[in-house]
C-alpha positions as CSV (number, residue, x, y, z in Angstrom):
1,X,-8.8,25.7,6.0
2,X,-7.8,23.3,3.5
3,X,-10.2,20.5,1.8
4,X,-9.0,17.0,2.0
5,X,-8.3,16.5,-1.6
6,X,-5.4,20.1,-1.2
7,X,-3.7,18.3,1.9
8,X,-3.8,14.9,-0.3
9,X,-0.5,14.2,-2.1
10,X,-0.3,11.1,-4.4
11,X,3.5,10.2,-4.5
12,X,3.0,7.4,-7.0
13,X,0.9,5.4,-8.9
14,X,1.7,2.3,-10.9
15,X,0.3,1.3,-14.1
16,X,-0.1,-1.8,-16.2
17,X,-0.3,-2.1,-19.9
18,X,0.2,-4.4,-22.8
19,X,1.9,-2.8,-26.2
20,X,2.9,-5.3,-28.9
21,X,2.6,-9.2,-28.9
22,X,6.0,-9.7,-28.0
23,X,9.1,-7.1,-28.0
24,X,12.7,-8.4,-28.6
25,X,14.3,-7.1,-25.1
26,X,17.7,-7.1,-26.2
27,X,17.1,-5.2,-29.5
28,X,15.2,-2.1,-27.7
29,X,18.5,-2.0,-25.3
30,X,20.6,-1.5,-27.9
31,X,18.0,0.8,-29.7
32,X,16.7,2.7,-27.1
33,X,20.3,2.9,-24.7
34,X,17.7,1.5,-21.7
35,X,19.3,-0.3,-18.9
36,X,19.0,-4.2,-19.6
37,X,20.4,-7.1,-17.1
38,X,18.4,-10.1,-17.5
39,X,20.7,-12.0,-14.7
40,X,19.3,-9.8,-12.4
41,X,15.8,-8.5,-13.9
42,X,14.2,-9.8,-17.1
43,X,13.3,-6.4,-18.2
44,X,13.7,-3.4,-19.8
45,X,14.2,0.3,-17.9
46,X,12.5,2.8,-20.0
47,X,13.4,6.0,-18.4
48,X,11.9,9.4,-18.7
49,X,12.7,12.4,-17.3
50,X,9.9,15.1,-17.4
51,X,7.6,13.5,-15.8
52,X,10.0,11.0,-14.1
53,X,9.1,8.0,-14.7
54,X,10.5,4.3,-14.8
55,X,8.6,2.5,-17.3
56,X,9.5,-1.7,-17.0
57,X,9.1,-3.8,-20.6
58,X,8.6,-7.2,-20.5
59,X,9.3,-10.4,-23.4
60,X,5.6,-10.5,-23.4
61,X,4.7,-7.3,-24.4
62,X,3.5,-6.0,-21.2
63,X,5.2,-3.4,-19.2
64,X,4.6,-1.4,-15.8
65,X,4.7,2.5,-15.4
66,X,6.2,3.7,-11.7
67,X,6.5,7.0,-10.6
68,X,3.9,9.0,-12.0
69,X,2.1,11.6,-9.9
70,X,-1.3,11.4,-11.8
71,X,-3.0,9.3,-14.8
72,X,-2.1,11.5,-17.3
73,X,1.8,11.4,-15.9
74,X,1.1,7.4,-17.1
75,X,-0.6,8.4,-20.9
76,X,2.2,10.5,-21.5
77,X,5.0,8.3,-20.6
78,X,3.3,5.3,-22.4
79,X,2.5,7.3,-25.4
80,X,6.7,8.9,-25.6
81,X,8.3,5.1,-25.1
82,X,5.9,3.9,-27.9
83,X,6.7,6.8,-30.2
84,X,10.5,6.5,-29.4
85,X,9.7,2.0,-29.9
86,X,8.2,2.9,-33.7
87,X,10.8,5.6,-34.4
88,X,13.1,2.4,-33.6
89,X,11.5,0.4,-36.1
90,X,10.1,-2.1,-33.2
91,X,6.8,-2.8,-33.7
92,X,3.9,-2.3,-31.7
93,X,0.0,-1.3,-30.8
94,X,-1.2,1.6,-31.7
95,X,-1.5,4.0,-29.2
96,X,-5.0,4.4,-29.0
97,X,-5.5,0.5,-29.1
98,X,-2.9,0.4,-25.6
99,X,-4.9,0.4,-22.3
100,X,-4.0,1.1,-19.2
101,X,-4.6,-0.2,-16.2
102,X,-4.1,1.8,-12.8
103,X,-2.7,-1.0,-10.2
104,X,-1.7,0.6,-7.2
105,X,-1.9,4.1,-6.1
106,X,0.2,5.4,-3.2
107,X,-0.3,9.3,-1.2
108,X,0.4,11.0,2.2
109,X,-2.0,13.1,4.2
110,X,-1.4,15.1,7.0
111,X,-4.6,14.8,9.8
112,X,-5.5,18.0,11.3
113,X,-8.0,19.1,14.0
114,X,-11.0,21.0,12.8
115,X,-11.9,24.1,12.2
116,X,-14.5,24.4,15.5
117,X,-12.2,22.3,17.8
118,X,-11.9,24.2,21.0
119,X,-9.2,22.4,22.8
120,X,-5.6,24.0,23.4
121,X,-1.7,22.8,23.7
122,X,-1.2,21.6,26.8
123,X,2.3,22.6,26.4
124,X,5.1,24.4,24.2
125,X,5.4,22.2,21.7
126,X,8.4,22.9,18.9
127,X,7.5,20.3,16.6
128,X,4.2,21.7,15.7
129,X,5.2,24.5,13.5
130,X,3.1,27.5,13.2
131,X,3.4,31.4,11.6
132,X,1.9,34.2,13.4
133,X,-1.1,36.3,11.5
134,X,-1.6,39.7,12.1
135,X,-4.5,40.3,14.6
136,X,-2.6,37.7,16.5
137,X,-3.7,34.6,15.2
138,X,-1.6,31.5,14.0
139,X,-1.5,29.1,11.1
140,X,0.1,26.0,10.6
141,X,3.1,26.3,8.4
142,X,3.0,25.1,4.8
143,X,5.2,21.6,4.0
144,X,7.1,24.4,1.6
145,X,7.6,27.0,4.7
146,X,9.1,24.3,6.5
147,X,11.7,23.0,4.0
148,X,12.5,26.2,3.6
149,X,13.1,26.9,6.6
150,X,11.5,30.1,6.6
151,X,12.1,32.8,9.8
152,X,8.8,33.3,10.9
153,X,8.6,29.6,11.5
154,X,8.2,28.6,15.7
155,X,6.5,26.7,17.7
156,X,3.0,26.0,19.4
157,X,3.0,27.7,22.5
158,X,1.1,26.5,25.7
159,X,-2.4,27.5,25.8
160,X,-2.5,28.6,21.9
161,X,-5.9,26.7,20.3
162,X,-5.2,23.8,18.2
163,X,-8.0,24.4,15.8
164,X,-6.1,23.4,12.5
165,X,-3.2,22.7,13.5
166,X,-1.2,19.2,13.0
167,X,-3.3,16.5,14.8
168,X,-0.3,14.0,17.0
169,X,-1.7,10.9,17.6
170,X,-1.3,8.3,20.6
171,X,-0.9,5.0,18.6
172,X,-1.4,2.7,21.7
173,X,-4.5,4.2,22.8
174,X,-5.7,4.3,19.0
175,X,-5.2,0.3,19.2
176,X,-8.0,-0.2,21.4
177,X,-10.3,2.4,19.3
178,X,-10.1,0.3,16.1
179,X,-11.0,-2.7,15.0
180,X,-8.5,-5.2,16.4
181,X,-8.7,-7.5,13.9
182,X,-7.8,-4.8,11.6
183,X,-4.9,-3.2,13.1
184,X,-1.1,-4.2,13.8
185,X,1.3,-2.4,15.6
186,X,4.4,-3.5,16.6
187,X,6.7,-0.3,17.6
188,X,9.9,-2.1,18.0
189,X,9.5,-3.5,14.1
190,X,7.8,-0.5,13.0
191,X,6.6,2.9,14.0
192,X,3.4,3.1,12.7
193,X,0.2,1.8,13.0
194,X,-1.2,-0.4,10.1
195,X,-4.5,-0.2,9.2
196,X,-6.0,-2.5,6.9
197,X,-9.9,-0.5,5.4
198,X,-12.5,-3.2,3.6
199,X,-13.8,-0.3,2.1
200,X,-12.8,1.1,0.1
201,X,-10.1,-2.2,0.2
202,X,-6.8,-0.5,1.1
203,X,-3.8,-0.3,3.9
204,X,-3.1,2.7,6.1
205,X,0.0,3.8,8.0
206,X,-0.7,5.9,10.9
207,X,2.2,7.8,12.4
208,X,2.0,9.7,15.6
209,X,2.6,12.7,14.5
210,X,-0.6,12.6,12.4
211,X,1.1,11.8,9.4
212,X,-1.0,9.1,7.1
213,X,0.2,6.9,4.5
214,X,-2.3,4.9,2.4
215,X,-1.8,2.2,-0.4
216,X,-3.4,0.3,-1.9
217,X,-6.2,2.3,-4.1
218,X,-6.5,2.3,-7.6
219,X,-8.6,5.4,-7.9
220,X,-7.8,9.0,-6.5
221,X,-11.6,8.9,-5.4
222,X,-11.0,5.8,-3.0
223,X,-8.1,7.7,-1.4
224,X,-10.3,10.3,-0.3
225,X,-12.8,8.0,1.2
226,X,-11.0,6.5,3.0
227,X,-9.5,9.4,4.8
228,X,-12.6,10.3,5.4
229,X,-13.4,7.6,7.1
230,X,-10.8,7.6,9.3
231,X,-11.6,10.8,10.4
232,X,-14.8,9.3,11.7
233,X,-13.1,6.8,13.7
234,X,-10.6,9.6,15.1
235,X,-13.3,12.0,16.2
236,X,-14.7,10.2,19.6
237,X,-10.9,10.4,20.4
238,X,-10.8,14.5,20.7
C-alpha cells in the first residue's frame, strides 16, 4: 500500500523573493521579450519552460515564483531569470545573496481505506476503478492507468473488500463529525467541504469521492500532518 507522502502530489508552490533594489520594468520587457501591461498588471511575466514556471517582477525589486512542483523547481527558476537579467546588463543581487521565501504551497491527496479494513461494497460501484491481480485479488488503479484508459480497468463489484481502495465520503454526515466552527459547506455554491486546520494553520477541501485538496502550507512537512490528522478524525466514521 502506498505511504502518504507517494499518494501526496504538490501542484504548486509559490515563492517570494527580493533581487535588486529596484529593476526598470519597461527596460527588461524589451530585453527579456516578457509580457508587460502595466494598465492591467504592474509587472513583469518571466516565463520559463522546463520547469514551467511564471515568475512575476515587480518596480521594487521583488518578484513571485508560481508554478513550481518543488523548492528546487523555485532555485532554478530564480537562479535562470537572474542569469538571463545580468546577461541583459540589468543589475541585480547576487545569487547566493537572493532568498527565498516559500508562501503558499498547494497539493491533492486521494484518502483511502486501510490496509486491515474489513468492510465490503455494498454495491457495484463503476466509479471506483480497480485491476484484477492474479490469485484473484484487486488493486486500485493508478491516476496514470486511468487517464490511460487502460483495458483491464472496471469496476468495484458488490461484496469485493474495500481494503485500499478509494475512500467516498458523505459530506453532510462529515459536518456533524467535525468541528462546526471549523467547517463550511454549502453544496449549492460549492461541492466540497472546507476545512479550516489550526495546526498545522491551513485550509482543506474535502470532496466526496475522497478526493482532498489542501492550501495553505508553507512546508511539504505540514502537508503531511495535516493529512494525517484528518485521518484521525475520519476513522470513528468507518
Amino acid at each position: 500500500m502506498k505511504s502518504d507522502e507517494e499518494r501526496l502530489t504538490v501542484v504548486n508552490v509559490v515563492a517570494s523573493t527580493r533581487v535588486a533594489e529596484e529593476l526598470d520594468l519597461p527596460d527588461i520587457a524589451i530585453q527579456l521579450n516578457c509580457e508587460y501591461e502595466p494598465e492591467q498588471f504592474p509587472g513583469v511575466v518571466y516565463r520559463v519552460v522546463d520547469p514551467k514556471l511564471a515568475i512575476l517582477m515587480f518596480r521594487s525589486g521583488r518578484a513571485v515564483c508560481t508554478g513550481g512542483k518543488n523548492e528546487e523547481n523555485i532555485q532554478e527558476g530564480i537562479t535562470r531569470m537572474i542569469g538571463d537579467l545580468r546577461a541583459a546588463g540589468i543589475d541585480t543581487w547576487e545569487v547566493e545573496d537572493v532568498k527565498i521565501e516559500v508562501q503558499n504551497m498547494v497539493a491533492t491527496y486521494a484518502l483511502h481505506y486501510p490496509e486491515d479494513y474489513d468492510g465490503t461494497a455494498k454495491m457495484d460501484d463503476i466509479n471506483t476503478r480497480v485491476i484484477d491481480l492474479d490469485g484473484g485479488e484487486i488493486r486500485p488503479a493508478t491516476d496514470e492507468e486511468i487517464e490511460a484508459e487502460d483495458s483491464r480497468i472496471r469496476g468495484i463489484k458488490q461484496g469485493e473488500p474495500l481494503a485500499t481502495m478509494p475512500r467516498k465520503l458523505n459530506l453532510n454526515n462529515l459536518t456533524f463529525h467535525l468541528p462546526f466552527d471549523k467547517v463550511e459547506y454549502e453544496p449549492e455554491q460549492f461541492p466540497g467541504l472546507i476545512y479550516r486546520l489550526d495546526f498545522p494553520r491551513v485550509v482543506c477541501l474535502i470532496f466526496g469521492s475522497g478526493k482532498m485538496v489542501i492550501t495553505g502550507a508553507r512546508r511539504k512537512d505540514e502537508i503531511l500532518e495535516a493529512v494525517q490528522f484528518i485521518q484521525d478524525e475520519l476513522a470513528d466514521l468507518l
